[in-house]
N, C-alpha and C positions, 0 to 999 in steps of 0.2 A: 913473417907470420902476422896475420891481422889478429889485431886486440877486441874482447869483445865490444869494448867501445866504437873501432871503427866498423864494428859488424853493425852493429845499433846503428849508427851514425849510416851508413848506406842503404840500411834499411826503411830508415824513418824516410830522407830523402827517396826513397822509390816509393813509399806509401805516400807520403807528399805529391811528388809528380804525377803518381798516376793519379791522384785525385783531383789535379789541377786539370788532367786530362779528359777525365771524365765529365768535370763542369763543362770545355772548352765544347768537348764532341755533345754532348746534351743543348747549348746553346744551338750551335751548329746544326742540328737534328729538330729541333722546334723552330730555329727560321725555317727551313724546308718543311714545314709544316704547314706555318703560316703562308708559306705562297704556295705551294701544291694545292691546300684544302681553302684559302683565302680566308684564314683562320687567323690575323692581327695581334689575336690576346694571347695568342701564343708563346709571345716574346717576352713576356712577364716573366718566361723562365731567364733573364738574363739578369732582372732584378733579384734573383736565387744567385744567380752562377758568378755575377761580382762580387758581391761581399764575401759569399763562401770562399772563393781564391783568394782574396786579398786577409780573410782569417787565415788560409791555411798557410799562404807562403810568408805572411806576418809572425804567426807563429812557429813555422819552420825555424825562420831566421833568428828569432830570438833562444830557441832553443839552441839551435847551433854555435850563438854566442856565450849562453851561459848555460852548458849541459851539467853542467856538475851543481849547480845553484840550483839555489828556490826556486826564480825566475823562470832558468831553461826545466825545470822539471813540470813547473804549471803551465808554463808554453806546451811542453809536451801533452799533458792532459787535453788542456785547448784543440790541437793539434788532432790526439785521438778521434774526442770525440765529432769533433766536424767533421772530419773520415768518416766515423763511422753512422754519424747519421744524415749525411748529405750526399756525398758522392757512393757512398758504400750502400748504405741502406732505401736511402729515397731512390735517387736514381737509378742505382746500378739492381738492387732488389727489385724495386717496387717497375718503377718507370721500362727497366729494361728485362728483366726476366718475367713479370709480368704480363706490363703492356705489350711486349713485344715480342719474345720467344714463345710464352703460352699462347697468346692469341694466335702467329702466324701457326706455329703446331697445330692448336684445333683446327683454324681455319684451314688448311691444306691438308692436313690428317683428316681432320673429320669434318666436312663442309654442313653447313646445317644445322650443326649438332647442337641438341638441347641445353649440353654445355658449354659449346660457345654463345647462345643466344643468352642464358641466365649468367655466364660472367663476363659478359663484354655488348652490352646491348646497343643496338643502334642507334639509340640516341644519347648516345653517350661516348661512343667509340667508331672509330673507322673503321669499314674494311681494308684489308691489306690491297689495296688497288698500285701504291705507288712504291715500286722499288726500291727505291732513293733513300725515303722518310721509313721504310721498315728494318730496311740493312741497317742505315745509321740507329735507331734506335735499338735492332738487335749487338750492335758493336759495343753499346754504351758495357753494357757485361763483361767486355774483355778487360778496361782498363781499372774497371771497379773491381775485379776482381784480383788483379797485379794487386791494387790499392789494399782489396785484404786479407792478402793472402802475404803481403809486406808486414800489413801492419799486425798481424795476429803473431807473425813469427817474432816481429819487433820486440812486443810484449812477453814474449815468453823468451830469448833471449837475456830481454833488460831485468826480468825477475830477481828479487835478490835472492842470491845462494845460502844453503845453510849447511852447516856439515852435519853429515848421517852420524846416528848412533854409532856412539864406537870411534868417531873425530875422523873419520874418512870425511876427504871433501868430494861433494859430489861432479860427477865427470863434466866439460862442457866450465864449469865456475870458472871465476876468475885465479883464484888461488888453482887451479889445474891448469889453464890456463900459462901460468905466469905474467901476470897482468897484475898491476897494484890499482887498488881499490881506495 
């Protein structure tokens, strides 16, 4: 029977991975950018996607070293939040449900359309001309979303328990469980 420690602990490591994922496919998806549209300053997205993995899997690790310390608990923090606002939110929100799922929708849905020219305007954005650079940035969604769809269960998991009115321990705890805390 898994403890909910090793639930936590396989959890965090899938919000991890996938978020290492997401950076790796996002780099990956703006060099095909830059040589498709001959776009160079494209690749600036790498000067994002190093540090952000070298945060996450830095913090992974030290978390994983000291989960029950100070240390592995603000690792974890650390950890969260670059998930949640790098791979989760920039990219996988912004860059890939945005840039890339609404646009190819309008653009194929609704060709023309006064909403796609007011939220994606030409000089500002591509049309979806290159299969290549729209799949990979549509993909970017899948591993961002493993990533929060990990990390949100992580967090409600790892909550601490209280017992209910009346000294019931609530279901799922670790004292239900059998798990020492």
């Amino acid at each position: 029977m898994q403890t909910s420690q090793d639930i936590e602990a396989a959890l965090t490591k899938r919000a991890a991975f996938a978020g290492v994922a997401v950076m790796v496919l996002t780099t990956v998806h703006h060099a095909i950018g830059a040589v498709v549209y001959s776009t160079p300053w494209r690749l600036h997205i790498a000067l994002l996607s190093v540090p952000t993995i070298a945060v996450i899997l830095g913090a992974l690790a030290v978390h994983r070293r000291r989960a029950g310390a100070p240390a592995g608990r603000a690792a974890f923090a650390v950890l969260a939040a670059a998930l949640a606002l790098v791979p989760i939110a920039w990219i996988g929100a912004y860059e890939g449900v945005y840039n890339h799922v609404l646009k190819d929708a309008l653009y194929f849905l609704a060709p023309g359309s006064p909403a796609f020219v007011r939220l994606f305007p030409p000089s500002v954005y591509e049309a979806p001309d290159s299969a290549l650079f729209e799949i990979t940035g549509v993909l970017q969604v899948v591993p961002a979303w493993v990533a929060a769809a990990a990390l949100a269960r992580r967090l409600r998991v790892g909550r601490p328990r209280t017992a209910s009115p009346g000294g019931a321990v609530a279901a799922g705890s670790p004292q239900r469980m059998g798990s020492i805390r």
